[in-house]
C-alpha positions, 0 to 999 in steps of 0.5 A: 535461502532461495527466492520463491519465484511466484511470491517475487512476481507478485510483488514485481506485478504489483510494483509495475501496476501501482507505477502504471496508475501514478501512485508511485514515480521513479525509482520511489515506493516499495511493495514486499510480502512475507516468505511462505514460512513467515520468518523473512520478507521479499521486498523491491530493491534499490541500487545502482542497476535499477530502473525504476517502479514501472519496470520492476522484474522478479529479478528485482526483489531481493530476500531479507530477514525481518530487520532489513538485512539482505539474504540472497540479492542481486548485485547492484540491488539491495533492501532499501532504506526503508525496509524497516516500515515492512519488517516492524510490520511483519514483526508485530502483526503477524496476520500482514502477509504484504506491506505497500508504501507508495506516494499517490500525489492524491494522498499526499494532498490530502493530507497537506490540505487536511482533507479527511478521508470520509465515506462520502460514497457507496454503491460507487466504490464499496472497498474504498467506502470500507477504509473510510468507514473503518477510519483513516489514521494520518502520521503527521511527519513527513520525514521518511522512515528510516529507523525503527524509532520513526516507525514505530512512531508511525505504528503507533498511529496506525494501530490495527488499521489496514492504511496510513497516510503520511502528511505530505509523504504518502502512504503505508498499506498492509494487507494479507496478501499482495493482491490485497494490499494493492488493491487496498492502496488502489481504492485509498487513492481513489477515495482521496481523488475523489475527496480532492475533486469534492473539494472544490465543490464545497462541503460534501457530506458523508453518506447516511447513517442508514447506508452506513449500518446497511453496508456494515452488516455486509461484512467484509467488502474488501475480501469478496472482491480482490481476487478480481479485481487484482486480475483486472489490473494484472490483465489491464497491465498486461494489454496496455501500451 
């Protein structure tokens, strides 16, 4: 098996913009997409020879089959341990073409608060408002998932959602491409941090029910834009010290 070379840089992309905004640290969070035939996955690796999220090359992500096992790989980087949140994905929503799992600080005080995630917003951020208004499904356990068994378990929760917070862990997003899905964690973790910082202002209601409907009857908001904006933060990535 050979590893398509454009799907790798994408996630590698991915990986470095998320790492550049703070919603993943270290060596922590993985971003992959599925293979151009749908039958494997390419995900970002773990291993001795790593560096860490910000520095992610195409280099770093390896080829595996849906249940986690590596097909083409290179030495010293494998699939991690939590591959199994990407392959049970794949496997059971076959319109998922990426799977993000990241630990925006913003996210996980939200959900060790027990701040709901509202449409408190609109015209500011219409995408983010999107995920709100659709519901926001939270995991309860913050153990990571690394058995099919816990996943599952997760899955169950997020049901047909495209995001899932997991209290005091971090997040599961799915999209139908990597663009998608990354920008799709990116507005998630603007929602929280503006949740966080309503907080301490006091009860901030949702918006109205007329904004709602009036947003709702203009379709998909989410798709008509990520193609930009993934080239904005690809771009940002690239000219920023």
């Amino acid at each position: 098996m050979k590893v398509d070379s454009s799907l790798a840089k994408k996630v590698a992309l991915s990986c470095r913009i998320l790492a550049k905004l703070g919603l993943v640290k270290e060596t922590t969070g993985h971003v992959s997409c599925r293979s151009g035939d749908g039958k494997f996955m390419l995900i970002r690796g773990r291993g001795r020879d790593e560096t860490g999220l910000l520095f992610t090359r195409p280099k770093d992500i390896v080829l595996t089959d849906l249940e986690g096992k590596g097909l083409k790989n290179r030495h010293g980087i494998k699939p991690p341990n939590e591959s199994c949140i990407h392959g049970e994905i794949y496997k059971a929503r076959p319109e998922v073409g990426s799977v993000v799992h990241a630990h925006p600080p913003s996210v996980v005080l939200c959900t060790m608060a027990g701040i709901e995630l509202r449409p408190i917003y609109g015209g500011y951020d219409p995408q983010g408002m999107k995920l709100a208004l659709d519901g926001i499904p939270v995991y309860s356990s913050s153990l990571t998932l690394h058995t099919k068994e816990q996943v599952h378990a997760m899955m169950d929760v997020m049901g047909r959602k495209d995001v899932c917070p997991l209290r005091g862990h971090g997040l599961v997003v799915a999209g139908g491409s990597v663009e998608e899905a990354t920008v799709r964690a990116i507005k998630l973790d603007t929602l929280a941090k503006m949740h966080l910082q309503a907080a301490s202002l006091g009860k901030i209601p949702s918006i109205d029910e007329a904004d709602v409907q009036a947003f709702s009857a203009r379709g998909n908001l989410q798709g008509k834009s990520v193609g930009a904006v993934w080239r904005f933060y690809v771009e940002w990535l690239e000219k920023s010290p």
